[in-house]
C-alpha positions in Angstrom: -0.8 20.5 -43.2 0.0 22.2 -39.9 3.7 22.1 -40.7 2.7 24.1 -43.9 0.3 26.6 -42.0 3.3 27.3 -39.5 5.6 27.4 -41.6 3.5 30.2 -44.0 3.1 32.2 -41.1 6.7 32.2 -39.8 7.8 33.4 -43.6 4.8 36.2 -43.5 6.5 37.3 -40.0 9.2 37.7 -42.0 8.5 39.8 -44.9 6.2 41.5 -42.6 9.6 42.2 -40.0 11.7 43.3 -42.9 9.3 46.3 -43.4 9.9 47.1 -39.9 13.5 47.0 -40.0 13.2 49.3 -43.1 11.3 51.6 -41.2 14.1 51.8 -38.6 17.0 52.2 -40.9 15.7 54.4 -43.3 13.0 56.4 -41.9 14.9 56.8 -38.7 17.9 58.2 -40.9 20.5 55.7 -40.3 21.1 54.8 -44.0 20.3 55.2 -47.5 17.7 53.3 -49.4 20.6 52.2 -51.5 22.9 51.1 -49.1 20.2 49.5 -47.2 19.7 47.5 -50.1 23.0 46.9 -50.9 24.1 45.7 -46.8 20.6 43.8 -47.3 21.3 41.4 -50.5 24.9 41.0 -49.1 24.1 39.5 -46.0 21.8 37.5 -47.1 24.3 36.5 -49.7 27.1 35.3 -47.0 24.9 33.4 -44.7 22.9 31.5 -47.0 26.3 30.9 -48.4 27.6 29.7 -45.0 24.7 27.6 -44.5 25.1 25.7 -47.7 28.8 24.8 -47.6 27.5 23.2 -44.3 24.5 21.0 -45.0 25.4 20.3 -48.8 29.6 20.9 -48.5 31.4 20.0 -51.8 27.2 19.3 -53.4 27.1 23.1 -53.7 29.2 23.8 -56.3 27.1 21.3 -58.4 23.5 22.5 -57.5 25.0 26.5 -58.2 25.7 25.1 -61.5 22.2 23.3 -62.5 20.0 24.6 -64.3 22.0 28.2 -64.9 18.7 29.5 -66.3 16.8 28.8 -63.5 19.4 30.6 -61.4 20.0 33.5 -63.4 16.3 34.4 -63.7 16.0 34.3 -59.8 19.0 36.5 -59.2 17.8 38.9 -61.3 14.1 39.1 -60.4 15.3 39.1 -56.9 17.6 42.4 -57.8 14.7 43.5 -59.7 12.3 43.8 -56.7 15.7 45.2 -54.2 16.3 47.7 -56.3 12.7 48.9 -57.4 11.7 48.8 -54.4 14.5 51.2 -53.2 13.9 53.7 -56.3 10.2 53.9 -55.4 10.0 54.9 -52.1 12.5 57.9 -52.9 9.0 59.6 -53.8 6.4 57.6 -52.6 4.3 57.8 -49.7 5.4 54.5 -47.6 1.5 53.1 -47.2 1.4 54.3 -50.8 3.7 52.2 -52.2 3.5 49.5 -50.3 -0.2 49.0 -51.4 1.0 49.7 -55.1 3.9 47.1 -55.2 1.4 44.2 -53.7 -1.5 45.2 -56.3 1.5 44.4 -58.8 2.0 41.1 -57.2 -1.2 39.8 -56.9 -1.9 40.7 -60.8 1.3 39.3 -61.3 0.5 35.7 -59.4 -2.9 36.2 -60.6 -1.9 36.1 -64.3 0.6 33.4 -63.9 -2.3 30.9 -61.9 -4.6 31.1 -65.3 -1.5 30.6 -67.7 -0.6 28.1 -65.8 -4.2 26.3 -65.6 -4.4 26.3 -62.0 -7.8 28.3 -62.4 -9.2 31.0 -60.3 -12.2 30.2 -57.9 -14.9 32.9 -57.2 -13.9 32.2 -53.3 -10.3 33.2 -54.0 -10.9 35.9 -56.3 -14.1 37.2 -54.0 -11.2 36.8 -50.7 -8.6 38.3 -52.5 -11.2 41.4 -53.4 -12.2 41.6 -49.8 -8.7 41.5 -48.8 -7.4 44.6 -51.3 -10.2 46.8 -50.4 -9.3 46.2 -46.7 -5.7 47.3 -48.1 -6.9 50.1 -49.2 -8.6 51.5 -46.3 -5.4 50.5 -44.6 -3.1 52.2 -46.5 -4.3 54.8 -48.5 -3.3 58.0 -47.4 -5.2 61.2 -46.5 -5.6 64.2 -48.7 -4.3 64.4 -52.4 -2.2 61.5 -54.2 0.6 61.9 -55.5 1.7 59.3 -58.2 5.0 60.4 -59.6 5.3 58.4 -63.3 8.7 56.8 -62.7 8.4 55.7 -59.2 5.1 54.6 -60.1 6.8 52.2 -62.6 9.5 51.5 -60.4 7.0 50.1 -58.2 5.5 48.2 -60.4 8.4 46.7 -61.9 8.9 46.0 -58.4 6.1 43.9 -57.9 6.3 42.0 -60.8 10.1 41.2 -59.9 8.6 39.6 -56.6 5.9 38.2 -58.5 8.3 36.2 -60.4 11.0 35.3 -57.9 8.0 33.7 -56.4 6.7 31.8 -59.1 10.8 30.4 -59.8 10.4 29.1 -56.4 7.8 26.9 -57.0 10.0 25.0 -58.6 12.4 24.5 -55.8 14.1 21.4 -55.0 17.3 22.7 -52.6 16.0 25.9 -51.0 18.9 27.2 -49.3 21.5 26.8 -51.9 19.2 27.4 -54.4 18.1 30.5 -52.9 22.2 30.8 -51.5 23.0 31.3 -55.6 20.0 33.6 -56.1 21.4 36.1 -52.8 24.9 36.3 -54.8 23.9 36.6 -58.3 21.1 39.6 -57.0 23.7 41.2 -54.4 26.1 41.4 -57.9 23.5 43.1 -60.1 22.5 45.3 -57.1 26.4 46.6 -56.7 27.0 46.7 -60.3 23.2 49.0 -61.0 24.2 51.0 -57.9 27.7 51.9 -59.0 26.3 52.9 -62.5 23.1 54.3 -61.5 24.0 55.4 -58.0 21.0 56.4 -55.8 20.4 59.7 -53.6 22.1 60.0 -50.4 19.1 60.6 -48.4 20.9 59.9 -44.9 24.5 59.2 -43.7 25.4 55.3 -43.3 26.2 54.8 -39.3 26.9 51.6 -37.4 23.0 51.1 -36.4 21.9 51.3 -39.9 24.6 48.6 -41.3 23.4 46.8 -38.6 19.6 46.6 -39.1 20.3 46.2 -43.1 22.5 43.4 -41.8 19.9 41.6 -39.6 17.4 42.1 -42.5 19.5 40.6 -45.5 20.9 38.1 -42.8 17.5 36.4 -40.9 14.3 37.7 -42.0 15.3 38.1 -45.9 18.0 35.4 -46.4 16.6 32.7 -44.1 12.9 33.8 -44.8 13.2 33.7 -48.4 14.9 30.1 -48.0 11.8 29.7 -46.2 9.3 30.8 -49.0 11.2 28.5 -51.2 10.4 26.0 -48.9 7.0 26.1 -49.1 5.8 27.4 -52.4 6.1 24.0 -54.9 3.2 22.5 -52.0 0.8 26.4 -52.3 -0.6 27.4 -56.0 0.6 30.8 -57.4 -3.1 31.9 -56.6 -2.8 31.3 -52.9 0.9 32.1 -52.4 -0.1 35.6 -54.0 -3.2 35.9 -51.5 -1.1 34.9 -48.5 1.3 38.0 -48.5 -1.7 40.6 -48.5 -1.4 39.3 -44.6 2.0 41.2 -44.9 1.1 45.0 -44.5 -1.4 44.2 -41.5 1.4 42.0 -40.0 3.9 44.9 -40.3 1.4 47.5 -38.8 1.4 45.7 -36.0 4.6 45.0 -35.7 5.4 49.0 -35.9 3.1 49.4 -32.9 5.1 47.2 -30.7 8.1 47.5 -32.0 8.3 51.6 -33.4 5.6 52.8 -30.2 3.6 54.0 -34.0 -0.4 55.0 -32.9 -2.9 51.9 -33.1 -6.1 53.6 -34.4 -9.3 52.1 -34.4 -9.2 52.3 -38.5 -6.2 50.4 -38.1 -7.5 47.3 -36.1 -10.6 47.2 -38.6 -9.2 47.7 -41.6 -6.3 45.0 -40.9 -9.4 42.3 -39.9 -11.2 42.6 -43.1 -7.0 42.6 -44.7 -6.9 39.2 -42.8 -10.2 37.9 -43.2 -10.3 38.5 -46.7 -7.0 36.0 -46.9 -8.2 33.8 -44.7 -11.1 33.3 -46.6 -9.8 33.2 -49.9 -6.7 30.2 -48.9 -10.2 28.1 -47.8 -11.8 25.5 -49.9 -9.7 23.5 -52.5 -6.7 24.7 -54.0 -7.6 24.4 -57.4 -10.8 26.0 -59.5 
């Protein structure tokens, strides 16, 4: 059980560091949201790659080719979320979109734990409340909304693309190639959507941006995701859904130490009822 606690938090890290090194990239205007995503999925592509040919050598060709469904659906809903996520926040407020695209995955994990008869306690449901309106008084910004339709749906298409790359993983038996074949079949889609449907050149492509997109795609998306794979056949599609609304808090904080961004008093209480919220919502018994 402690393996499985450590382990969760290292892969929540993770997400919550590749929203950091987003922030850099993009918002410091070293690259595109497009190639960002592109230099992401790619790396992430070659190193779980690398890793595979290592520990499974001349087994990898054989688990790439099992169960092609299975594959296929993860590579896509994996290029789903990359690329929805990328259209999005184009026109949406970062804290914005960030608290739209988890309310998309928690419906969408929600949903999928009554289908699939797990069942919903009133302590995870009551946690997970807790937890969302803490997200809200975390991220919701100041003065008027603005909701722009298609980025709105991108967003949500987002979410649900997450939502289900999650869910595939629960059924997980070789997480690094399995989540090796995933990285290549997504970085395809992505170059072949981009090439069609190219995106805005918000910002010039320079060495540090390549980089950062690099260090994403390679450690804290490629090996993180492997990670998530890991762990999600032993957590419940209700709790794994619950467990990253600890991302946005995590990746506050990490823009604090890492960006020199302002720690406000709002900040610190807001991301304790966030945590609490989780916290209380993963106790008591996994199923209803």
């Amino acid at each position: 059980m402690m393996r499985l606690c450590l382990a969760a938090l290292l892969t929540l890290i993770a997400f919550a560091a590749n929203s950091v090194l987003n922030r850099m990239a993009v918002a410091g205007g070293h690259i595109s949201v497009g190639d960002f995503a592109l230099w992401r999925v790619a790396a992430g592509a070659v190193v779980l790659l690398g890793l595979s040919l290592i520990l499974r050598g001349g087994r990898f060709a054989s688990i790439a080719r099992a169960n092609p469904k299975m594959r296929l659906a993860g590579g896509l809903c994996l290029a789903t979320y990359m690329l929805g996520f990328s259209l999005a926040y184009l026109k949406l407020d970062a804290g914005l979109g960030t608290l739209l695209l988890f309310g998309a995955v928690q419906l969408t994990m929600f949903a999928a734990s009554l289908v699939l008869g797990e069942g919903l306690s009133p302590r995870r449901l009551l946690g997970a409340g807790v937890a969302f309106a803490g997200l809200i008084w975390l991220l919701l910004p100041a003065g008027d909304v603005v909701l722009p339709l298609d980025a709105v749906a991108a967003i949500a298409i987002a979410g649900i693309g997450w939502g289900g790359y999650s869910l595939l993983g629960r059924k997980a038996r070789d997480p690094i190639p399995e989540t090796a074949v995933n990285f290549i079949l997504a970085c395809g889609i992505c170059a072949l959507a981009l090439a069609v449907f190219p995106l805005p050149q918000t910002s010039p492509t320079d060495a540090t941006g390549r980089g950062l997109a690099i260090l994403s795609g390679a450690v804290t998306s490629g090996l993180g995701y492997a990670l998530w794979y890991t762990i999600l056949p032993h957590l419940g599609a209700a709790r794994a859904g619950l467990a990253q609304l600890s991302v946005p808090p995590l990746a506050i904080m990490g823009g604090v130490v890492l960006l020199d961004e302002v720690l406000t008093l709002q900040l610190v209480m807001a991301s304790l009822v966030v945590i609490g919220g989780v916290a209380y919502g993963l106790t008591g018994p996994r199923k209803a």
